[in-house]
N, C-alpha and C positions, 0 to 999 in steps of 0.2 A: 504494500500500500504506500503510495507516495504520504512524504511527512506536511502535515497540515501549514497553509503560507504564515509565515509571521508576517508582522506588521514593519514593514520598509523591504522585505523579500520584493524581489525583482525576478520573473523567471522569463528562462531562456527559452523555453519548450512550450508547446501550447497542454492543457491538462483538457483532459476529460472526466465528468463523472459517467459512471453506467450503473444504473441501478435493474437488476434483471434475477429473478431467482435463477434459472438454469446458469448454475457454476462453472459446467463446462463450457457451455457457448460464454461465457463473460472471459474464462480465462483465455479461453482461443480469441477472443477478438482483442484482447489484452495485449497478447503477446506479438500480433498482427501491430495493433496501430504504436506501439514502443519502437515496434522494429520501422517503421516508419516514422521514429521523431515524436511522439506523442504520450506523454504522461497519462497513464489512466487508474484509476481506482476505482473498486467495485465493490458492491454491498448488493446482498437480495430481496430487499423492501425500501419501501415505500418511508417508513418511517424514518432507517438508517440515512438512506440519501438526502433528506430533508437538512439531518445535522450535517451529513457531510459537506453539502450545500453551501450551508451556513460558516463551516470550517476553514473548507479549503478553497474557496469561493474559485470555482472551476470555471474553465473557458466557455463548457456547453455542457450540456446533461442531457444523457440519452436515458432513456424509461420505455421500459416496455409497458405494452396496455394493459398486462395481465399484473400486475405491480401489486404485491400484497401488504396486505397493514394499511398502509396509506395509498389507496389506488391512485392512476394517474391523475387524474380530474382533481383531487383533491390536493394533490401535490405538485400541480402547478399553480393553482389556486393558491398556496402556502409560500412558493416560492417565488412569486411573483411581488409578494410584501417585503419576501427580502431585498431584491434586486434586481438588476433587469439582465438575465443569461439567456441564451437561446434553449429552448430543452426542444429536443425530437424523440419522438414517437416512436418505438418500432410495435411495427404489428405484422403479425402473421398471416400469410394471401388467404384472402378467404375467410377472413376474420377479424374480429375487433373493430370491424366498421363504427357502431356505436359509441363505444368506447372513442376509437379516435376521433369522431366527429366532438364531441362533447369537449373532449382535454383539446380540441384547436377552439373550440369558442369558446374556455377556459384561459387561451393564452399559451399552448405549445407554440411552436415554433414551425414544424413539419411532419410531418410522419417519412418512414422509412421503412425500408421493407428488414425483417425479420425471420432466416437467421441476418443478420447483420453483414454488410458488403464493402472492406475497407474503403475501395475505390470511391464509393457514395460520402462515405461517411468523413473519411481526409480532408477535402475541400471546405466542408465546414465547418471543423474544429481549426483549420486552420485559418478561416477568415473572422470566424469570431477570436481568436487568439490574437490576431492583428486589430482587431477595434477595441481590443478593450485595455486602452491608455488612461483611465482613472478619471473618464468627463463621456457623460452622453454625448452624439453626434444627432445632430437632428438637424436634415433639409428642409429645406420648405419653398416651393417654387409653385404661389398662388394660392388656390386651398387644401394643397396636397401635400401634409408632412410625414416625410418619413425618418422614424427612428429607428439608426441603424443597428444601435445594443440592444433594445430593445426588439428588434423584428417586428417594429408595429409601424401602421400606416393609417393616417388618418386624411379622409377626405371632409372639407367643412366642419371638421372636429369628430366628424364620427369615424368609430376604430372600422375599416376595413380589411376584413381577414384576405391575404394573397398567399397563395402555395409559394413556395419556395422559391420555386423558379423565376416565376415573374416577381418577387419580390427585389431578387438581383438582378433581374433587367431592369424595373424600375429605378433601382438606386444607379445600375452603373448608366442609363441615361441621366438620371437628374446630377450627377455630379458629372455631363459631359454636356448640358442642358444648351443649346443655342449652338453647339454644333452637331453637324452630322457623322454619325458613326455606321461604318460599313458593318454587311453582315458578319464578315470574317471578322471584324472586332471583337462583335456581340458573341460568336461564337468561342474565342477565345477568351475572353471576359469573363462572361455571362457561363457558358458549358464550359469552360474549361479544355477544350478540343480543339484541336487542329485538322481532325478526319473529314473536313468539305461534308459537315453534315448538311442536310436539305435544308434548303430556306424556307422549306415550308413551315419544318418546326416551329423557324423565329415566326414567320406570319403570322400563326395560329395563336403563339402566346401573347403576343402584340397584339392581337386580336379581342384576347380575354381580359389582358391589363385594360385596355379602352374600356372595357365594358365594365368591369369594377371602379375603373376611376371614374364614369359617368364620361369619359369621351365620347359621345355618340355622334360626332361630325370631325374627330379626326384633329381636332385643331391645336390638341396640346401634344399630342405624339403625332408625327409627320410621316407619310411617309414620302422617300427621297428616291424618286424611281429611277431602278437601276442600280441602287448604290447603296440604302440602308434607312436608317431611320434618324430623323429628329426631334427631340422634347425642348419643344420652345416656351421656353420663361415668361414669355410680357401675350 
């Protein structure tokens, strides 16, 4: 178990909490995301992780939906008084629908597929590890704020829940807001990829972000034909 941060502790590494009863899948994903740079500790409820939380005040906290003592719903709800960390969801195909719909209008962060998939999971322990410099970051370009420590987005004040994906397309237009950004950007930005995935993906998600942000005429996300997209400020 990683030793709890002291107060003026500086870390090098990004940390994770994982709270999951199945010992074996926490220590196999354990030994995975360490061998890729990544601090993790693990505890099997609900209630542990709470204090852990509270302790070792970790990059991001992954929970699974079946989370006992303290279910998840409860313990986002708990941990949301303490501070503002990203927590993701793993849930099992085919299950825990309920369950994750509930702990994201509770304030998770994502859900993720379970057993657990480094390559998913890396990206963002590692970009919450990079924002969290000891000050919320919070955009705001019109009536759309987004908090980046946080994972919340508000439009005219009200909290607008966005899956994951489009949550960091939003952010990486509006901190590139008045200019245009090619798809191969977004894709390497945003997916992380270099593979010339389809632009239909980005279309589609662009598509959904307009819809949640109330864009219904296109006028605050651009599209830039031929070339990618722009979120215009004024």
């Amino acid at each position: 178990m990683t030793a709890p941060a002291v107060e003026g502790d500086t870390r090098t590494a990004p940390m994770l909490l994982v709270a999951d009863p199945d010992a074996g899948l926490v220590r196999q994903l354990s030994a995975a995301m360490q061998a890729a740079g990544v601090d993790v500790t693990g505890v099997p409820d609900g209630a542990q992780a709470l204090l852990q939380a509270g302790a070792l005040r970790p990059d991001a906290v992954l929970i699974c939906a079946s989370l006992p003592i303290v279910g998840p719903v409860d313990f986002v709800r708990a941990v949301r008084l303490m501070r503002a960390v990203p927590v993701l969801l793993g849930i099992d195909f085919g299950s825990d629908a309920e369950q994750a719909l509930q702990a994201l209008e509770a304030g998770a962060t994502a859900c993720v597929a379970r057993p657990y998939r480094v390559p998913e999971l890396l990206p963002l322990v590692q970009a919450a590890f990079r924002r969290q410099d000891g000050h919320r970051t919070v955009l705001t370009i019109g009536d759309v704020e987004l908090d980046v420590t946080a994972y919340q987005v508000r439009v005219g004040g009200r909290v607008v829940h966005l899956p994951l994906r489009e949550f960091e397309l939003l952010h990486y237009l509006m901190r590139n807001a008045d200019r245009t950004v090619t798809r191969e950007q977004i894709m390497r930005n945003v997916w992380h990829s270099n593979d010339g995935m389809s632009t239909n993906t980005i279309a589609v998600h662009v598509k959904r972000l307009r819809a949640r942000l109330g864009d219904v005429e296109d006028t605050m996300i651009q599209t830039v034909r031929g070339v990618g997209y722009r979120l215009v400020s004024g």
